[in-house]
N, CA, C and O atoms as a GROMACS GRO file, in nm:
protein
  404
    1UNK      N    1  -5.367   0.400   2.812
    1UNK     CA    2  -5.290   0.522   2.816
    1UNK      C    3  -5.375   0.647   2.790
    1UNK      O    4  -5.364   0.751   2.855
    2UNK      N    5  -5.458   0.627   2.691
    2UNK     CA    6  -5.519   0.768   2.656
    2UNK      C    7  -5.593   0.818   2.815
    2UNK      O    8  -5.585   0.933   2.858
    3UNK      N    9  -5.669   0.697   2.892
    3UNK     CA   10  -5.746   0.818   3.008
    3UNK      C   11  -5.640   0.837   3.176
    3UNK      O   12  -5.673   0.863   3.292
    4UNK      N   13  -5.471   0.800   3.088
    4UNK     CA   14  -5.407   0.846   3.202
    4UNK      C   15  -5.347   0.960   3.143
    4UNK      O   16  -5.306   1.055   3.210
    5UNK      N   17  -5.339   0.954   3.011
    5UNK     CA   18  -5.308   1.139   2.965
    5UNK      C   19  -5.430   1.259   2.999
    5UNK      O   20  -5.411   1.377   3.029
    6UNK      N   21  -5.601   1.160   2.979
    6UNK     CA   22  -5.674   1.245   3.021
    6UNK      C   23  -5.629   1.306   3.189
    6UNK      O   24  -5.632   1.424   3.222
    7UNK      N   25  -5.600   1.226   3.251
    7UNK     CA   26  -5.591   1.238   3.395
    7UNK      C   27  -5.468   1.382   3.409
    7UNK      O   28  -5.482   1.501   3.440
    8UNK      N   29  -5.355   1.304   3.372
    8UNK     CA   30  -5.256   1.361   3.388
    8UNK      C   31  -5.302   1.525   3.350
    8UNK      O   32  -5.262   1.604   3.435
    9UNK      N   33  -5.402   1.605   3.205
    9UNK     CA   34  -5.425   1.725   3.183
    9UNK      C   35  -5.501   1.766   3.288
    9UNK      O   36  -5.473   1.862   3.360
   10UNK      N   37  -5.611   1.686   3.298
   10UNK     CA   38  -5.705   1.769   3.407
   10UNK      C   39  -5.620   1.793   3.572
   10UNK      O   40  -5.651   1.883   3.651
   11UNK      N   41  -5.539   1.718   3.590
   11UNK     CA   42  -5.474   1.804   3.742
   11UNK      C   43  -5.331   1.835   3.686
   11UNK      O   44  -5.236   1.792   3.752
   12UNK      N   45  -5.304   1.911   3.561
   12UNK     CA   46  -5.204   1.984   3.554
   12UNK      C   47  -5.142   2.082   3.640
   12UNK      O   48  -5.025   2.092   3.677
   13UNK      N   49  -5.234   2.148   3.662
   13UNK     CA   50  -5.240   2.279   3.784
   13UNK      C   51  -5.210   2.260   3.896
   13UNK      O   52  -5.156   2.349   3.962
   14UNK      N   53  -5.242   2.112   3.956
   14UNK     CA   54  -5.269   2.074   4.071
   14UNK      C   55  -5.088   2.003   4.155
   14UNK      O   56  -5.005   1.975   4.068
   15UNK      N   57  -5.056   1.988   4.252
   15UNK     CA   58  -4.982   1.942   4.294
   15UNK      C   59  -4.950   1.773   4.276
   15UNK      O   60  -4.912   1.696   4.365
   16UNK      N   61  -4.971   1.749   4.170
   16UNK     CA   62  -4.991   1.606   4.130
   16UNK      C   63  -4.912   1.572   4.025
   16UNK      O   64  -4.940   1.620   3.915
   17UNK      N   65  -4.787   1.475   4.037
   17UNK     CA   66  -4.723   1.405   3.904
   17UNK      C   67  -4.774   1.289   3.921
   17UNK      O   68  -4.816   1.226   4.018
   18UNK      N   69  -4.759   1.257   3.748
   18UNK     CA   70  -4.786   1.130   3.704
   18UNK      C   71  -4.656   1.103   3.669
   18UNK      O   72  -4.589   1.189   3.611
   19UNK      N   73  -4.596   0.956   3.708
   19UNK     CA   74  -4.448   0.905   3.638
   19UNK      C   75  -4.506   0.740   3.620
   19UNK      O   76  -4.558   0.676   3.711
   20UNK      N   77  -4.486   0.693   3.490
   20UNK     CA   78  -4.507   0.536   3.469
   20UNK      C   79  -4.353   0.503   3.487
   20UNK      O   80  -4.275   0.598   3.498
   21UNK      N   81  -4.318   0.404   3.490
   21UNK     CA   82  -4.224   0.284   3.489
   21UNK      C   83  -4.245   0.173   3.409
   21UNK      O   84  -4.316   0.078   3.443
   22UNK      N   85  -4.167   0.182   3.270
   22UNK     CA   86  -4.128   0.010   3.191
   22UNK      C   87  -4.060  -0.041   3.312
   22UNK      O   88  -3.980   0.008   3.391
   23UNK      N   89  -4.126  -0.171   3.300
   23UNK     CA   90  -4.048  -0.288   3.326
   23UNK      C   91  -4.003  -0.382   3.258
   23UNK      O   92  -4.075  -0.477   3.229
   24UNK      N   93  -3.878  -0.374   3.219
   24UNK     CA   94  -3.805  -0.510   3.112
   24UNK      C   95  -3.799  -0.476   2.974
   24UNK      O   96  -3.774  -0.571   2.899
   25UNK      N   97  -3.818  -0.354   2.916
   25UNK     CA   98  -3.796  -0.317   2.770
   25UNK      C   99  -3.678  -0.231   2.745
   25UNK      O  100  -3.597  -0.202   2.832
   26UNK      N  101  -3.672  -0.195   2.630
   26UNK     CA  102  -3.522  -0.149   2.560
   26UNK      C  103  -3.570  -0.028   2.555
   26UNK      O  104  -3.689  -0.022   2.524
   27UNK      N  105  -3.479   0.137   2.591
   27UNK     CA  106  -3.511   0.257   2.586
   27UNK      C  107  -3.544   0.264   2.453
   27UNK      O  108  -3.605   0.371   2.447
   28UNK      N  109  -3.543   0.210   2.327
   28UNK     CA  110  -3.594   0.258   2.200
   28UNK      C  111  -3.739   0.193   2.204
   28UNK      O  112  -3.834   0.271   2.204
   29UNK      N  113  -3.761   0.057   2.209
   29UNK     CA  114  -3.893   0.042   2.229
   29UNK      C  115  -3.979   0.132   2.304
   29UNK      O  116  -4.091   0.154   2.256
   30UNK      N  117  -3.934   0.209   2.455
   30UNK     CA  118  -4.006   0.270   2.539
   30UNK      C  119  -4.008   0.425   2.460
   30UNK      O  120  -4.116   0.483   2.451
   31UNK      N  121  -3.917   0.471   2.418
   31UNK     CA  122  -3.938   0.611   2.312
   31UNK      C  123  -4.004   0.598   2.203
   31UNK      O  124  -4.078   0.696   2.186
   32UNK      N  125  -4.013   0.507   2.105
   32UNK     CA  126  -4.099   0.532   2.011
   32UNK      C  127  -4.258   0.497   2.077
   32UNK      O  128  -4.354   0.539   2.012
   33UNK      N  129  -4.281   0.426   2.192
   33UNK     CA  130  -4.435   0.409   2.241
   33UNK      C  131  -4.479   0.546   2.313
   33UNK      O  132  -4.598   0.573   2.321
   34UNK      N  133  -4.369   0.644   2.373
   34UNK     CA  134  -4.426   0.738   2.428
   34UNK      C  135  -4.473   0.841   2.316
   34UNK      O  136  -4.569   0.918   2.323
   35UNK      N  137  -4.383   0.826   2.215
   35UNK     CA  138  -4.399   0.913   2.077
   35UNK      C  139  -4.506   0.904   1.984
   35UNK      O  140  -4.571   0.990   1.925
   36UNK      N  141  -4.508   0.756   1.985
   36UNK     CA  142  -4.624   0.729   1.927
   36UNK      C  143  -4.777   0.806   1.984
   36UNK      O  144  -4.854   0.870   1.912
   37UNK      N  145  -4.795   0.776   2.145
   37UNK     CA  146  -4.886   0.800   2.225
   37UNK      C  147  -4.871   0.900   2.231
   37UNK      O  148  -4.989   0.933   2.218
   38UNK      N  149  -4.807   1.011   2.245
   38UNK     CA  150  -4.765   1.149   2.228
   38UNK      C  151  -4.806   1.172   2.386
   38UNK      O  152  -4.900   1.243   2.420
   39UNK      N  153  -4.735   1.114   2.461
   39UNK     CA  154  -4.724   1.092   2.584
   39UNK      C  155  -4.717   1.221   2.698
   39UNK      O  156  -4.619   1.292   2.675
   40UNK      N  157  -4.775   1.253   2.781
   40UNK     CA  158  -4.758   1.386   2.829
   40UNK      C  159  -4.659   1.384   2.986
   40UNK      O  160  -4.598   1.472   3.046
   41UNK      N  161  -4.678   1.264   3.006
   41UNK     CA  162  -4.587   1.266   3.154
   41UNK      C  163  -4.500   1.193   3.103
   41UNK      O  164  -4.496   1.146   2.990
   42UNK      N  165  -4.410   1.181   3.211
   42UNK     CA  166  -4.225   1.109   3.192
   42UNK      C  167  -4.298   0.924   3.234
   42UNK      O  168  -4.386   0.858   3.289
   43UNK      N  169  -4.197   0.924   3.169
   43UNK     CA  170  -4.194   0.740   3.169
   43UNK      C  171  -4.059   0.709   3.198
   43UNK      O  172  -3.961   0.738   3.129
   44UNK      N  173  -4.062   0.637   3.322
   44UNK     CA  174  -3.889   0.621   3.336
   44UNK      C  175  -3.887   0.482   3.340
   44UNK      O  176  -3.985   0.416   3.376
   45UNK      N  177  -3.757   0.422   3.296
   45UNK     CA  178  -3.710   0.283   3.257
   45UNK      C  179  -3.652   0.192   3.372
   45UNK      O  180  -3.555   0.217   3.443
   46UNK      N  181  -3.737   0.077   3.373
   46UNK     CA  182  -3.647   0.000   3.514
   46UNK      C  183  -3.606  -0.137   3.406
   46UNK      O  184  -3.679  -0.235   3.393
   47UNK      N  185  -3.494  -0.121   3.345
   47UNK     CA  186  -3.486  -0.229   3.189
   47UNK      C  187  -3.502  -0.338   3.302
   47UNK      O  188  -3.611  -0.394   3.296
   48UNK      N  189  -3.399  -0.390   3.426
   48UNK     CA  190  -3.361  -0.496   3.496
   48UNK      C  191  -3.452  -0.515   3.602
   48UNK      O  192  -3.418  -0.604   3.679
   49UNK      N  193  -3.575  -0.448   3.633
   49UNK     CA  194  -3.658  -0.498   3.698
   49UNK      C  195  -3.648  -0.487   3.874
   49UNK      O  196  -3.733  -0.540   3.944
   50UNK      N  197  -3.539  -0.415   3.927
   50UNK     CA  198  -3.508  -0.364   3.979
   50UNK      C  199  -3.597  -0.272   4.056
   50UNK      O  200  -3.581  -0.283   4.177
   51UNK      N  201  -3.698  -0.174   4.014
   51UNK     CA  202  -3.752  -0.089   4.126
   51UNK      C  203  -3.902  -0.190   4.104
   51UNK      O  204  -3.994  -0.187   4.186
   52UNK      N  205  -3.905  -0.254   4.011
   52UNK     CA  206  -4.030  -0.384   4.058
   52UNK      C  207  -3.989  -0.450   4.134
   52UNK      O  208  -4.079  -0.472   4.215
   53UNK      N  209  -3.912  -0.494   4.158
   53UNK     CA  210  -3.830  -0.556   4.234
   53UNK      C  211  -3.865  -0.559   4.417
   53UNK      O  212  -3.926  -0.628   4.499
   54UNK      N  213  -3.776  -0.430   4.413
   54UNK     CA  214  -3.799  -0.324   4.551
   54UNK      C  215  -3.977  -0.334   4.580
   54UNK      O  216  -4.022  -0.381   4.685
   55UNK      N  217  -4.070  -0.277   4.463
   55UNK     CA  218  -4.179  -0.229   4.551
   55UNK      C  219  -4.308  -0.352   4.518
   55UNK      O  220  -4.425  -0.337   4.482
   56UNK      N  221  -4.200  -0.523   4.562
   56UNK     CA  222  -4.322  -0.606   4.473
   56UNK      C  223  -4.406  -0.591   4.376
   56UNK      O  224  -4.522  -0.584   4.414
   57UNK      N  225  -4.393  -0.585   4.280
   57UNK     CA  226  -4.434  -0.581   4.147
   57UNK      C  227  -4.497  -0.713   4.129
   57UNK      O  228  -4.402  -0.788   4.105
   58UNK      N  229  -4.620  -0.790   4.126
   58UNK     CA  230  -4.625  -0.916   4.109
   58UNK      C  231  -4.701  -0.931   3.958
   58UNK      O  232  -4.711  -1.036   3.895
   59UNK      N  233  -4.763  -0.769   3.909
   59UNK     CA  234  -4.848  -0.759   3.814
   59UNK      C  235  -4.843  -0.694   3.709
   59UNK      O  236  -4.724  -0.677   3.685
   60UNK      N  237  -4.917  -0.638   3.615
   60UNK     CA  238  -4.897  -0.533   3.555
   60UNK      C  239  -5.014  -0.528   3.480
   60UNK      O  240  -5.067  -0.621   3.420
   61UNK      N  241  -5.065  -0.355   3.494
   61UNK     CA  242  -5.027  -0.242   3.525
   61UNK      C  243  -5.038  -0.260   3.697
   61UNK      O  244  -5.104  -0.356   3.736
   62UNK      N  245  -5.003  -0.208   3.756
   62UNK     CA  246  -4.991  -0.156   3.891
   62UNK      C  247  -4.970   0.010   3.952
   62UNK      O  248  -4.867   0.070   3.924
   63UNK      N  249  -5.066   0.068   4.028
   63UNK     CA  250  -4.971   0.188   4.011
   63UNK      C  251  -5.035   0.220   4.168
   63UNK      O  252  -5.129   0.183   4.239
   64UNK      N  253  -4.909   0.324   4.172
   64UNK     CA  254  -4.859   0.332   4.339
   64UNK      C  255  -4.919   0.497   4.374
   64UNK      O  256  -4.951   0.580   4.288
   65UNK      N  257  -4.923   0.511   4.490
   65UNK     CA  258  -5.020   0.630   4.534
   65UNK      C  259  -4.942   0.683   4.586
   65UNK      O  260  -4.884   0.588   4.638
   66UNK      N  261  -4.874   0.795   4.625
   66UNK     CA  262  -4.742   0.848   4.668
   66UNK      C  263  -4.822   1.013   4.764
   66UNK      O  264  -4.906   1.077   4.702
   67UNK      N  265  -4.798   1.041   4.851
   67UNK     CA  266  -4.847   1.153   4.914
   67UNK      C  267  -4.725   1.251   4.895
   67UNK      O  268  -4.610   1.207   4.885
   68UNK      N  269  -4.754   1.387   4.891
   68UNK     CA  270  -4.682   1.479   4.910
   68UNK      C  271  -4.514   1.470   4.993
   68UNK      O  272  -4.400   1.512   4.976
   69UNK      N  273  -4.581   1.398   5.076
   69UNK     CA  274  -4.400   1.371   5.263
   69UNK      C  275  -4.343   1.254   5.179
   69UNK      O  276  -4.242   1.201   5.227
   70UNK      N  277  -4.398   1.194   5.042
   70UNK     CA  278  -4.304   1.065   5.054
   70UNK      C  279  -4.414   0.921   5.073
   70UNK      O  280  -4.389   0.815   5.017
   71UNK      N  281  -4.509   0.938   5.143
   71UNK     CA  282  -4.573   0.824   5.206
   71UNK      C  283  -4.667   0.712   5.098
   71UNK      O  284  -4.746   0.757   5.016
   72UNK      N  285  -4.641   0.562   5.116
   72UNK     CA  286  -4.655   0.512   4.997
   72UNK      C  287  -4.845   0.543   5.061
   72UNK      O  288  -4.852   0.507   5.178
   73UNK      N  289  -4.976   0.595   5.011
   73UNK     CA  290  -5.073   0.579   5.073
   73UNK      C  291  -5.200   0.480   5.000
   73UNK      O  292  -5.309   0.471   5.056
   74UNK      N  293  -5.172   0.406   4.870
   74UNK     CA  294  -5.248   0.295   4.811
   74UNK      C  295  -5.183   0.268   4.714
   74UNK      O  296  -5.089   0.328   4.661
   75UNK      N  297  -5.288   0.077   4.663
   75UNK     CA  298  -5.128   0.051   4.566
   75UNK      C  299  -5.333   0.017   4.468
   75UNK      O  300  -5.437   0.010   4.534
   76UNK      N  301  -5.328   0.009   4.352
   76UNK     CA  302  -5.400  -0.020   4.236
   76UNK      C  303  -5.375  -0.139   4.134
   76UNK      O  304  -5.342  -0.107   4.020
   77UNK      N  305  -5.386  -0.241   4.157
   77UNK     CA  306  -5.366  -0.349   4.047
   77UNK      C  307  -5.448  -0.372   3.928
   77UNK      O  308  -5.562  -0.407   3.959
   78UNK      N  309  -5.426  -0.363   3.800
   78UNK     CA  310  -5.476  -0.391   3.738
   78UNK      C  311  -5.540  -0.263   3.656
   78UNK      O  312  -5.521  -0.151   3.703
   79UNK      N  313  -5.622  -0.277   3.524
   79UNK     CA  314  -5.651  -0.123   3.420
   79UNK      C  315  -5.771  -0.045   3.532
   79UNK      O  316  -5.866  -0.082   3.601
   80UNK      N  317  -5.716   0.053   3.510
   80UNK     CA  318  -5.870   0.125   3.577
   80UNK      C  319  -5.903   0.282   3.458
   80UNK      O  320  -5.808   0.344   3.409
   81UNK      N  321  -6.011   0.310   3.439
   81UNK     CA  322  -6.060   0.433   3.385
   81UNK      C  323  -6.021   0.501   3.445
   81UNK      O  324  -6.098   0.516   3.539
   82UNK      N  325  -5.863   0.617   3.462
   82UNK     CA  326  -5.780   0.674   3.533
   82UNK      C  327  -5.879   0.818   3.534
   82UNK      O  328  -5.871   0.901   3.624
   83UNK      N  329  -5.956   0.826   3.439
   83UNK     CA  330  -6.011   0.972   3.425
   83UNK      C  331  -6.147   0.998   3.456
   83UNK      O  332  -6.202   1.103   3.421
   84UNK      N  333  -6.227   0.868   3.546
   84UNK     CA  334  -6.357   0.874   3.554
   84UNK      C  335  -6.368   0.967   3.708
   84UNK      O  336  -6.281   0.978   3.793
   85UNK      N  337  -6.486   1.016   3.706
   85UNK     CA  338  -6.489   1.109   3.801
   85UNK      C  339  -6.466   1.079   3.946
   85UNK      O  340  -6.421   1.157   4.030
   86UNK      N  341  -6.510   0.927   3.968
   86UNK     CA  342  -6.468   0.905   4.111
   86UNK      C  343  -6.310   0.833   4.116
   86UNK      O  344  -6.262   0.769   4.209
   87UNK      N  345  -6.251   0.866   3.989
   87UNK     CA  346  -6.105   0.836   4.052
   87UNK      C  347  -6.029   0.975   4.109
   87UNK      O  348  -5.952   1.000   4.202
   88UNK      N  349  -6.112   1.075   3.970
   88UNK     CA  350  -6.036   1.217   4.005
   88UNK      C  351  -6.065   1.285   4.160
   88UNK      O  352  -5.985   1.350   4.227
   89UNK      N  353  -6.191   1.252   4.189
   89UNK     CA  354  -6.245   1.269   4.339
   89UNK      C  355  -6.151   1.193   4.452
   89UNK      O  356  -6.097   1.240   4.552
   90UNK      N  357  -6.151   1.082   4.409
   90UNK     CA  358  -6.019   1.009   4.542
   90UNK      C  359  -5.900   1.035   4.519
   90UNK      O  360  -5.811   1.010   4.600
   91UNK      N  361  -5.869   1.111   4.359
   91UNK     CA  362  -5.699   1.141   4.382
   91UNK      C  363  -5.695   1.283   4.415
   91UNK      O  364  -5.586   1.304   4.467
   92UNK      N  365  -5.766   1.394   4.408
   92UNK     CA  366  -5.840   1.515   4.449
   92UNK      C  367  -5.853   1.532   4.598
   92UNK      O  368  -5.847   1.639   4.660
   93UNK      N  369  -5.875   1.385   4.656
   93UNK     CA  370  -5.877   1.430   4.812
   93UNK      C  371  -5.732   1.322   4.882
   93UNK      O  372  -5.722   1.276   4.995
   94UNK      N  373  -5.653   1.312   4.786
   94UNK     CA  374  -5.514   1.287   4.840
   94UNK      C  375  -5.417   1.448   4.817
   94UNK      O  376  -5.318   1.440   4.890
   95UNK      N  377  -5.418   1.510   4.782
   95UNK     CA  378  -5.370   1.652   4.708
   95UNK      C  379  -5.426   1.791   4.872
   95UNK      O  380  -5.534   1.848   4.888
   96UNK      N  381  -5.318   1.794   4.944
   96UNK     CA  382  -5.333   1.859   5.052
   96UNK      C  383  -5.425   2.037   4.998
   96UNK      O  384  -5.368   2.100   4.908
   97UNK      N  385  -5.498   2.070   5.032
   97UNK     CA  386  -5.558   2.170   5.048
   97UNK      C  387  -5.665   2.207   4.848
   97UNK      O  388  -5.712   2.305   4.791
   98UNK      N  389  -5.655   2.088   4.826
   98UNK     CA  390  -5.771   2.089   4.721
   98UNK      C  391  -5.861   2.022   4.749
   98UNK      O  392  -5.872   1.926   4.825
   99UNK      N  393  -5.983   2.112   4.636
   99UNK     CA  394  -6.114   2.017   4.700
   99UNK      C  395  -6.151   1.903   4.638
   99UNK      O  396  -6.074   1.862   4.551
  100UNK      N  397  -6.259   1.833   4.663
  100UNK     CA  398  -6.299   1.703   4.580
  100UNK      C  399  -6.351   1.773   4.448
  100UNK      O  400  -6.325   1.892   4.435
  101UNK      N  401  -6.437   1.695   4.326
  101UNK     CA  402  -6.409   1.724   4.215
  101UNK      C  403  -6.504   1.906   4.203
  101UNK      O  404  -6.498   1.972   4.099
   0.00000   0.00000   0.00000
């Protein structure tokens, strides 16, 4: 979590949300972990597994690449250093009319 909060500050400015998804926990468990983490983006709750469901979920963490129109454009399995420079560079050149880092 900490280098997807890094992530999430450095393209504050930028046309870019970050949203996680629990899968299978209780909204109090998922509020006191964002609180704890002092969490900077929204975390929304799929308790029943439901939008894992929908977008094959076979893993976790997983996270989905979403373009501006809607378009799903890469999927990520597994931890990655969300804040190292060549991630910010490939999510930098998904972000219509910004430059790379």
């Amino acid at each position: 979590m900490p280098s997807l909060k890094k992530l999430h500050k450095h393209f504050q400015q930028d046309p870019f949300v970050l949203l996680a998804v629990d899968v299978g926990e209780e909204e109090q468990t998922v509020k006191r972990f964002v609180e704890k983490n002092d969490l900077s983006f929204s975390v929304l709750l799929d308790n029943d597994s439901t939008v894992a469901a929908r977008y094959g979920v076979r893993a976790h963490p997983v996270a989905y690449f979403v373009d501006a129109e809607g378009n799903l454009v890469g999927v990520v399995q597994g931890y990655r250093k969300w804040d190292s420079k060549d991630m910010k560079t490939l999510l930098a050149s998904l972000m219509p009319g910004r430059e790379s880092m």
